[in-house]
ZAMARPA-211849 format. One record per residue (C-alpha): x, y, z. Coordinates in nm, 4 decimals. Last residue first. Example, Ala and Ser with C-alpha at 12.3 -4.5 7.8 and 13.67 -1.06 7.14 Angstrom:
<nodes>
> 1.3670 | -0.1060 | 0.7140
> 1.2300 | -0.4500 | 0.7800
</nodes>
This chain:
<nodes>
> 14.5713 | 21.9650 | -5.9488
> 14.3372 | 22.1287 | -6.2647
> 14.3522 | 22.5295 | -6.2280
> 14.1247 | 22.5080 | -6.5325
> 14.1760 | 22.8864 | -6.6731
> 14.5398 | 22.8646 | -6.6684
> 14.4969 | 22.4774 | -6.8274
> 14.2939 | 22.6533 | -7.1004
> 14.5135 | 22.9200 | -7.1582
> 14.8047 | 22.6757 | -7.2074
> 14.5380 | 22.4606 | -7.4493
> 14.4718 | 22.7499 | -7.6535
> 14.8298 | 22.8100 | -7.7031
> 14.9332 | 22.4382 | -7.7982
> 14.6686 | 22.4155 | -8.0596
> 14.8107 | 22.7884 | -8.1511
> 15.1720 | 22.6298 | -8.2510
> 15.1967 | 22.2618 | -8.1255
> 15.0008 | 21.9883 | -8.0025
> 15.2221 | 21.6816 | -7.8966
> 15.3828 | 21.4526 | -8.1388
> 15.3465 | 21.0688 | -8.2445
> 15.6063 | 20.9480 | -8.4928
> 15.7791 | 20.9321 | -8.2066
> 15.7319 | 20.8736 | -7.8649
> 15.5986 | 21.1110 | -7.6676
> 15.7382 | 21.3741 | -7.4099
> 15.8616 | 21.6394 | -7.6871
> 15.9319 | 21.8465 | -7.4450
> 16.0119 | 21.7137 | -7.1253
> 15.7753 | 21.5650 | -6.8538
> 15.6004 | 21.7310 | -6.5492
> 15.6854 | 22.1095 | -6.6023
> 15.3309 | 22.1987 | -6.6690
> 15.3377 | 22.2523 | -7.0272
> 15.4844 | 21.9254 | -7.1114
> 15.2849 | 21.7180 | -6.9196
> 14.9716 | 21.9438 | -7.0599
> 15.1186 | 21.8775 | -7.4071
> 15.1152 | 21.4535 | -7.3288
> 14.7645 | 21.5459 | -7.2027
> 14.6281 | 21.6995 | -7.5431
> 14.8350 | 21.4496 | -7.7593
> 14.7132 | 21.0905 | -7.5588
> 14.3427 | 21.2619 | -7.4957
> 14.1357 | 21.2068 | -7.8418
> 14.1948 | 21.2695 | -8.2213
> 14.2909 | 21.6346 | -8.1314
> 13.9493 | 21.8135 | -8.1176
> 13.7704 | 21.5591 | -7.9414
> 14.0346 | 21.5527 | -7.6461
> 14.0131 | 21.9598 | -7.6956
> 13.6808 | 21.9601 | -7.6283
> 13.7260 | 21.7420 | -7.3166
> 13.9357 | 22.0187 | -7.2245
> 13.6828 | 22.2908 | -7.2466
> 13.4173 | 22.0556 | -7.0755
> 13.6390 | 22.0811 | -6.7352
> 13.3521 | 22.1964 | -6.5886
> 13.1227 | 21.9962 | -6.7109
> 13.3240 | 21.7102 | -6.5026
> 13.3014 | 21.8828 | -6.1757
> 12.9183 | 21.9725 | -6.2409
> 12.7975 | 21.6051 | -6.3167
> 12.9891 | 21.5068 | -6.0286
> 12.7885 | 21.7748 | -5.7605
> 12.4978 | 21.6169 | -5.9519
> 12.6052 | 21.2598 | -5.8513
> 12.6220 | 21.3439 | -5.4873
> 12.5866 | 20.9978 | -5.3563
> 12.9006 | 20.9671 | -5.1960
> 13.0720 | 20.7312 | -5.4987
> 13.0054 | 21.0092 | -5.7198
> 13.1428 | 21.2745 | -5.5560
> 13.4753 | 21.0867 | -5.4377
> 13.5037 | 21.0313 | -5.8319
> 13.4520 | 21.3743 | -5.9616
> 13.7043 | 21.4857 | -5.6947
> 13.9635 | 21.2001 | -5.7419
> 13.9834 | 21.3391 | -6.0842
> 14.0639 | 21.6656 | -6.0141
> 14.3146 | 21.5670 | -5.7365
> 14.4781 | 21.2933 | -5.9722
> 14.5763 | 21.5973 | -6.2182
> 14.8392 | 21.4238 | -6.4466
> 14.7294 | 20.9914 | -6.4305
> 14.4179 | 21.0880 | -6.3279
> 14.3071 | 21.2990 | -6.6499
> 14.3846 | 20.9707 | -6.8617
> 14.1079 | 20.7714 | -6.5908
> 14.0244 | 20.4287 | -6.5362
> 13.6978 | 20.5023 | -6.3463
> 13.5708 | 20.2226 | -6.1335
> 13.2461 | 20.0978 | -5.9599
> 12.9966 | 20.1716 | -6.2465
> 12.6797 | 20.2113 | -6.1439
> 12.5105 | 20.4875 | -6.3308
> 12.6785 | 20.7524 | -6.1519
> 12.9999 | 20.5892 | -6.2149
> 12.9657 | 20.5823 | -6.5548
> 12.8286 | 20.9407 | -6.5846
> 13.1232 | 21.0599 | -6.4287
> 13.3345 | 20.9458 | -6.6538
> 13.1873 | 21.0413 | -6.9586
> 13.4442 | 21.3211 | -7.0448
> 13.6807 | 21.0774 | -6.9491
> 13.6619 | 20.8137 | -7.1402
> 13.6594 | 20.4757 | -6.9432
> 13.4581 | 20.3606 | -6.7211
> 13.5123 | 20.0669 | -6.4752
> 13.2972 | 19.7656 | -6.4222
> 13.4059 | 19.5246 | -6.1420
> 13.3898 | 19.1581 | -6.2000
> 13.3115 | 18.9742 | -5.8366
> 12.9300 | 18.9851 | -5.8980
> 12.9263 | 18.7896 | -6.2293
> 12.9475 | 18.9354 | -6.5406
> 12.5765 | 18.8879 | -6.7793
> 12.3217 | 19.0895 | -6.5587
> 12.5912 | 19.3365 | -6.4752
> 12.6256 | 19.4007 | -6.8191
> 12.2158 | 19.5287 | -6.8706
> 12.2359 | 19.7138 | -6.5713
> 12.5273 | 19.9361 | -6.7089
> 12.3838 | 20.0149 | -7.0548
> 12.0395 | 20.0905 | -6.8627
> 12.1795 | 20.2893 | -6.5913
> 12.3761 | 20.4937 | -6.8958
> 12.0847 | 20.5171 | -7.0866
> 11.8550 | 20.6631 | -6.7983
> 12.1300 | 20.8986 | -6.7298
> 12.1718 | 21.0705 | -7.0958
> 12.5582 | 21.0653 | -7.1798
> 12.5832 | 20.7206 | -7.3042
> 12.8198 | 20.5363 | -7.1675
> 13.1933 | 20.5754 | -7.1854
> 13.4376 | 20.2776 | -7.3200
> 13.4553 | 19.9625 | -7.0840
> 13.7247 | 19.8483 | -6.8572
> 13.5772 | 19.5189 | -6.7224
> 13.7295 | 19.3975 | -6.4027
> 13.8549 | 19.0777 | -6.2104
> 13.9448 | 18.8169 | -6.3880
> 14.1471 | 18.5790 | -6.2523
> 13.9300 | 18.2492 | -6.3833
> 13.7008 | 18.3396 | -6.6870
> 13.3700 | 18.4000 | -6.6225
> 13.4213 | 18.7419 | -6.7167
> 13.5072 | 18.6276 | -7.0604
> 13.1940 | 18.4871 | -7.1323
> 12.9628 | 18.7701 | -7.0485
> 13.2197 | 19.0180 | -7.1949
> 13.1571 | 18.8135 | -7.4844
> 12.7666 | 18.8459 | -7.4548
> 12.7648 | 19.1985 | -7.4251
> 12.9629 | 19.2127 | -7.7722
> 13.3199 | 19.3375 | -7.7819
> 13.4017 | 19.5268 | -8.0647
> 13.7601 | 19.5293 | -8.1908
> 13.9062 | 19.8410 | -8.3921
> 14.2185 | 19.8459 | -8.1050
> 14.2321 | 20.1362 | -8.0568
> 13.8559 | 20.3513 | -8.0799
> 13.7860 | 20.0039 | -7.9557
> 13.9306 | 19.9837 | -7.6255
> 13.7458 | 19.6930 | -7.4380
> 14.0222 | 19.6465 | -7.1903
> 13.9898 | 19.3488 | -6.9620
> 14.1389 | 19.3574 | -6.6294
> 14.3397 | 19.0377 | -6.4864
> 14.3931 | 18.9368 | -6.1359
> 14.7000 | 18.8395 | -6.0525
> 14.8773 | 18.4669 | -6.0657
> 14.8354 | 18.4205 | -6.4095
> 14.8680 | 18.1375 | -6.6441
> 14.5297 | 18.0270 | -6.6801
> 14.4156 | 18.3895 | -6.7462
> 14.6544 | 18.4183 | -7.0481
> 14.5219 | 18.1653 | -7.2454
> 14.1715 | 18.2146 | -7.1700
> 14.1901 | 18.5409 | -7.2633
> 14.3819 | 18.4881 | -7.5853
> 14.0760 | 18.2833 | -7.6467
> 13.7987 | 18.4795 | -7.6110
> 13.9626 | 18.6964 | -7.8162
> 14.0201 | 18.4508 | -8.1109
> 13.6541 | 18.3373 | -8.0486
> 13.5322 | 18.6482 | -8.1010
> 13.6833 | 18.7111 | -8.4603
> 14.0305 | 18.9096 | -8.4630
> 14.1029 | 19.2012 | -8.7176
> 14.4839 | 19.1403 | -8.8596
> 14.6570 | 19.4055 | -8.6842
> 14.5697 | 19.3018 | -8.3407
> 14.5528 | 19.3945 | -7.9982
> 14.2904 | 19.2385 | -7.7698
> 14.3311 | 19.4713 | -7.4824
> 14.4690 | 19.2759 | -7.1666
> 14.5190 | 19.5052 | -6.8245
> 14.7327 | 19.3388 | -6.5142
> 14.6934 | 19.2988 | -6.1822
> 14.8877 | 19.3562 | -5.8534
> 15.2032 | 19.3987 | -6.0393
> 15.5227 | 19.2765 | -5.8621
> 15.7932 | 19.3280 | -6.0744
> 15.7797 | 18.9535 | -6.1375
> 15.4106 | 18.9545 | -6.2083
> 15.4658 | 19.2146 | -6.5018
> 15.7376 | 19.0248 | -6.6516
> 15.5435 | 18.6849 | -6.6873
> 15.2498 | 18.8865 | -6.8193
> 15.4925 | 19.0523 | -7.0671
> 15.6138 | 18.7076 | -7.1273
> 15.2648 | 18.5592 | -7.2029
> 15.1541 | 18.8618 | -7.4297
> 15.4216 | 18.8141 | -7.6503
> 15.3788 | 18.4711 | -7.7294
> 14.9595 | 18.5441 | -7.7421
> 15.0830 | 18.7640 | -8.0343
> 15.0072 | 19.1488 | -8.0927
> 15.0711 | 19.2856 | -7.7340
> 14.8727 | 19.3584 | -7.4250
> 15.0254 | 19.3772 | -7.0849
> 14.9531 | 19.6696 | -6.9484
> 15.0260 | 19.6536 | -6.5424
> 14.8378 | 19.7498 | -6.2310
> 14.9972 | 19.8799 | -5.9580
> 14.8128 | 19.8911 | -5.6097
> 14.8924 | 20.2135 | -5.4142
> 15.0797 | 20.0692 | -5.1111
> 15.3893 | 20.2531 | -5.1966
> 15.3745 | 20.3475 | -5.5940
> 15.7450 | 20.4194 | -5.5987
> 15.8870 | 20.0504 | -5.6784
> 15.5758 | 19.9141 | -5.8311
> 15.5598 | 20.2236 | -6.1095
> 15.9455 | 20.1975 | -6.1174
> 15.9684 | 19.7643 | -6.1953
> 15.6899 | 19.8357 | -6.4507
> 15.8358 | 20.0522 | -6.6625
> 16.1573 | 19.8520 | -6.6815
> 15.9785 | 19.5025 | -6.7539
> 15.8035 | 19.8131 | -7.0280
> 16.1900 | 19.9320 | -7.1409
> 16.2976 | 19.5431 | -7.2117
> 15.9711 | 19.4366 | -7.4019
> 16.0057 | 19.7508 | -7.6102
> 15.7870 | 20.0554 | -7.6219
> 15.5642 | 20.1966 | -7.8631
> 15.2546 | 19.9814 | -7.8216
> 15.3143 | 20.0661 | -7.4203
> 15.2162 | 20.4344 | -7.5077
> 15.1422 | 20.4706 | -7.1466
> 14.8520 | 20.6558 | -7.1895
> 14.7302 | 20.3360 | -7.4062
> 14.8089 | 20.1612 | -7.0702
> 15.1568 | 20.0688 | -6.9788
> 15.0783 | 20.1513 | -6.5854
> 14.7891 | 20.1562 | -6.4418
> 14.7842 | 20.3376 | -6.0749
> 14.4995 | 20.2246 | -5.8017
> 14.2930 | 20.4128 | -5.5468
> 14.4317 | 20.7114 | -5.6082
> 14.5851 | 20.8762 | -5.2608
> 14.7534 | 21.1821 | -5.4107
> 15.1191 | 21.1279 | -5.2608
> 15.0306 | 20.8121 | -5.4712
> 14.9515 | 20.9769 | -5.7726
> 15.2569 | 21.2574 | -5.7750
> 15.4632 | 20.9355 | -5.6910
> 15.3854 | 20.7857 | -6.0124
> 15.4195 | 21.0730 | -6.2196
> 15.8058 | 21.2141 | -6.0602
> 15.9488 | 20.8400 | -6.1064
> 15.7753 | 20.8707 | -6.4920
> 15.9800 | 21.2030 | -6.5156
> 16.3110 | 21.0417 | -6.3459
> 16.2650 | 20.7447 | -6.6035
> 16.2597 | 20.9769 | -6.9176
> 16.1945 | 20.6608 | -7.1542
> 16.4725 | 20.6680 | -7.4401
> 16.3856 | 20.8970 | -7.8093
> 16.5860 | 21.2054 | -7.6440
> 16.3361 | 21.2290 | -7.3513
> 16.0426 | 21.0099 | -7.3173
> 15.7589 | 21.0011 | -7.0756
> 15.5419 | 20.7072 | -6.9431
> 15.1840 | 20.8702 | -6.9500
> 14.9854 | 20.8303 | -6.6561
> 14.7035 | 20.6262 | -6.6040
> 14.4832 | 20.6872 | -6.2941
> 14.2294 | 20.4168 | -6.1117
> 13.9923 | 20.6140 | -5.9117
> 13.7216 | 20.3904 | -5.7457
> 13.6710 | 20.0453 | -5.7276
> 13.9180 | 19.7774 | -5.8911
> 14.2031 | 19.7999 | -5.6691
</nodes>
């Protein structure tokens, strides 16, 4: 569950409500796919935008018509309060884990996130995957936190941002967490267009925006990787260096794949929730011509 290709797909709206059929159509697109896990309510899931009553609902589907692709669950919220019940609610739809970021709008100190963590972990009966998402949440985790919270009971995985590009950075940023988590905490990658330098440095997961639309494209860079054939990875993701152009372009990958959705038939038009929009006018040209060019599956 925490190896491999984990994909995160967006959770469609229609009319201002959550487009169930669409996210129905999403989640089963992954597990006809084979991914190796689906997260649901993720920042591709807009879960920040969504009430406690439409994620329990969220999270009932993405269980309900993953099959035996594990499901793992968003959970992060503002309060510790809040956090708790949408932990409760994800473990009674029957998550197999669930994903924490420390979301705040006051800024949180260390120990405040160190403690949420061991709050929540003590009540869980799932593992639990910590997202270090600070482009989002404007918290920095330190080594030496994720040291400490990976010794927490019920975790399971670290979902870190992108390494460095250059290989021998990317080992190094890798080797030098593994000597602080213990052996049972997974590291997956985040940010795509540095995906497949993650894994080819060591990481063991990639929780993937790109996954959660075109699983086949991403399950490619990701079957490379794990095989050994890190330079036939390298060239997958280079090749799709137009969109990852477009992710920097836009203010990263929410707009750009909520506009693919759109484009390819897969959610309505507009798909997000409001005030957010997807690209429009020539942004939403160049990104058709793109996807023509890309062929992405």
């Amino acid at each position: 569950m925490f190896s491999g290709l984990s994909a995160f797909p967006l959770t469609p709206m229609k009319h201002g409500i959550v487009d169930e059929e669409a996210f129905i159509r999403l989640i089963e697109r992954l597990a006809d796919a084979g991914v190796d896990s689906i997260g649901a309510l993720g920042s591709t899931g807009n879960y920040a935008y969504l009430t406690r009553q439409e994620r329990t609902c969220i999270a009932k589907l993405a269980v309900k018509h993953a099959g035996d692709v594990p499901v793992i669950i968003g959970i992060s919220a503002l309060s510790t309060r809040e956090v708790l019940a949408l932990a409760e609610d994800a473990q009674a739809a029957g998550a197999s884990a669930v994903l924490l970021a420390p979301m705040s709008y006051q800024t949180l100190s260390e120990d405040e996130v160190c403690g949420l963590y061991e709050t929540v972990t003590r009540q869980l009966s799932v593992p639990l995957c910590v997202y270090d998402n600070p482009g989002t949440t404007h918290f920095e985790f330190s080594d030496e936190l994720h040291g400490r919270i990976a010794q927490l009971p019920n975790v399971g995985s670290i979902k870190i941002p992108g390494v460095p590009a250059e290989p021998d950075a990317a080992r190094g940023r890798v080797e030098r967490l593994r000597t602080l988590i213990p052996s049972h905490v997974t590291i997956g990658v985040s940010g795509d267009p540095l995906a497949a330098a993650g894994l080819n440095a060591g990481c063991e997961a990639w929780y993937s925006v790109i996954g959660g639309l075109f699983p086949q494209t991403a399950l490619a860079i990701t079957r490379a990787s794990q095989a050994g054939n890190t330079q036939e990875a390298l060239r997958l993701s280079k090749s799709l260096n137009p969109l990852w152009a477009l992710f920097s372009q836009h203010r990263g990958s929410l707009r750009v794949v909520a506009t693919a959705a759109e484009l390819k038939g897969l959610a309505a038009s507009p798909c997000l929730p409001l005030p957010l929009k997807a690209l429009e006018g020539t942004d939403r040209q160049a990104l058709a011509r793109q996807l023509d060019k890309l062929q992405l599956l």
